[in-house]
N, C-alpha and C positions, 0 to 999 in steps of 0.2 A: 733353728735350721733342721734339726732332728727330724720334727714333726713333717715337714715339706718331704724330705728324702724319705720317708715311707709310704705316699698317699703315692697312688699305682696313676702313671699319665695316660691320656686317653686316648695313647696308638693301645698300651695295654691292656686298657678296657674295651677297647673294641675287637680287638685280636680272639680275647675270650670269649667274647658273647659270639663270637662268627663262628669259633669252634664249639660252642652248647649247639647252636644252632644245627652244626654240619652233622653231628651227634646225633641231635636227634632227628633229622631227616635219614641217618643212615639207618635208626635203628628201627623207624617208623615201615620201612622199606623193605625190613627183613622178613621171610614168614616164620610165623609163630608154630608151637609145634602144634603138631597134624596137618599144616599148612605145605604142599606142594610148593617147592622154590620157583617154578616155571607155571604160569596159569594158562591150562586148556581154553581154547573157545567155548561157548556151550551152543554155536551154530553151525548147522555142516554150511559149505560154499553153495547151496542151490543153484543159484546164479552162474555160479559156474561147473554145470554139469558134464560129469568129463564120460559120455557115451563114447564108445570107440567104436569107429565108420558107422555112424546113425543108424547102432541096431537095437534102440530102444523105441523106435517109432511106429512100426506097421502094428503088429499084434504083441500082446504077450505083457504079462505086468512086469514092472519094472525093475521087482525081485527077481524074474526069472532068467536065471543065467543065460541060456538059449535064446531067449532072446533081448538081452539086455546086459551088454557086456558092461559094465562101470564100476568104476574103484569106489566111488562117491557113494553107489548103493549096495558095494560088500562093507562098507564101514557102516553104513546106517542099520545093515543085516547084523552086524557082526554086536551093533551096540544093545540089541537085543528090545523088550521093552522100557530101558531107558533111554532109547531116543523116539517114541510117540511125543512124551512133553517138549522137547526139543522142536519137532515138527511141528504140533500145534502151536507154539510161542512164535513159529515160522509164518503161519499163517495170512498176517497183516504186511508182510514184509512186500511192498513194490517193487524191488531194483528188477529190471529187467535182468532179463537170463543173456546171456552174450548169444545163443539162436534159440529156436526153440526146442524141445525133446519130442514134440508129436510133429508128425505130417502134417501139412496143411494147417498149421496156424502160423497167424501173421507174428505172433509175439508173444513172450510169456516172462510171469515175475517169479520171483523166488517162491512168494506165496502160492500163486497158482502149482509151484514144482512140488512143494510141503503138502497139497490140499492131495493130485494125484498119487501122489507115493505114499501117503497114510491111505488111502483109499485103494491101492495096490495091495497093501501090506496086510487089511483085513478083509482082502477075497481070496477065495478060496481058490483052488487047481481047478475047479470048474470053468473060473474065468465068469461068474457069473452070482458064485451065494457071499452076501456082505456081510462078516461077522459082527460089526460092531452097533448092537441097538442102540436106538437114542437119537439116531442122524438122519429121518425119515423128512424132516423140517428143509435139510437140503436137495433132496430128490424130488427134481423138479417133473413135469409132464414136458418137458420137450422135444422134441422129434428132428431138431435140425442138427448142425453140425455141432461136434464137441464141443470147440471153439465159442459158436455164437451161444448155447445153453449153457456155460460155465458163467458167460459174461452177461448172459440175463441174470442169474443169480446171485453173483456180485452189484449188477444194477440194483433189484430188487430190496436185497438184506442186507448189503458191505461185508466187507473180508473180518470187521470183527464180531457181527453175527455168526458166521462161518467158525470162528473161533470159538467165539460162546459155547455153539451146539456142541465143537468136537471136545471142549474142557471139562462140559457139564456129561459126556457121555462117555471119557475116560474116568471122570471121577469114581462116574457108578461101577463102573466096569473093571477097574483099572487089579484090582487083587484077583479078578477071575481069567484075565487075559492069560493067554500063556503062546509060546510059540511052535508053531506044529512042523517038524522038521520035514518030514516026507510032504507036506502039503506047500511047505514055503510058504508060510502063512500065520498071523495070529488070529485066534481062535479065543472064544469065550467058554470058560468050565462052567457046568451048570452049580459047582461049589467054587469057595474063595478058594484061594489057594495058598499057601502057606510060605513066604519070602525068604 
């Protein structure tokens, strides 16, 4: 009888194994150190671009406060050059934008929001010189509206051609970028620059 009173019944053997188990999903769950206990997105909300009374539409890039009141584009300003890869990963993204950010289109994606705001972010206060070489493959000959030439070149190449060019033209670029405060703007150094 000895021997029976010490072998552990199987409400106690399962009791235990539920608590290894609970154990190690707690500690699986923990962060580790260097590890942030709360994880950041690494997407802004394109989709939902928060312009206040649609003063990002008529003129003016999208950085410019004067004409582009948004919290969504003081935080992509603020994030410096580590939000271009952010934007560029943004690139393929379809979700529709809850309206659109320019005048006169019928409709826009997230992607399309990531394609104009890097494309904002490297012209100049001219409103006109494009800092970033390499993207020459997307500038199309079109002459119609915004709208119908952004959607020929998505026909043409897909949103992750679009991508490619802007991955493969930060790469090359990406140590010489830098941000130009008085021009609101990033700008390429004709040296690397030191991080």
């Amino acid at each position: 009888m000895a021997i029976l009173e010490k072998v552990p019944s199987v409400t106690t053997i399962g009791a235990a194994a539920a608590m290894i188990v609970f154990l190690i999903a707690l500690y699986a769950s923990m962060p580790v150190s260097g590890q942030s206990a709360t994880r950041k997105s690494s997407n802004f909300a394109l989709w939902n671009f928060d312009e206040v009374n649609h003063t990002c539409r008529a003129k003016g890039r999208l950085q410019d406060k004067e004409y582009c009141e948004s919290k969504l584009m003081d935080q992509i300003v603020a994030k410096g050059k580590d939000a271009i890869p952010i934007l560029i990963s943004q690139l393929t993204d379809t979700q529709e934008s809850k309206e659109p950010i320019y005048d006169y289109w019928s409709q826009m994606t997230a992607g399309d929001i990531a394609y104009f705001i890097l494309n904002d972010l490297f012209t100049d206060s001219d409103w006109t010189t494009f800092n970033m070489p390499g993207l020459e493959a997307l500038k199309g000959n079109c002459h119609g509206a915004s709208e119908t030439c952004w959607h020929d070149v998505i026909k043409k190449h897909g949103r992750k051609f679009v991508q490619d060019q802007w991955l493969a033209a930060w790469s090359t670029n990406k140590d010489r970028v830098y941000w130009d405060t008085r021009a609101r703007c990033f700008r390429i150094s004709p040296n690397a620059r030191v991080k």
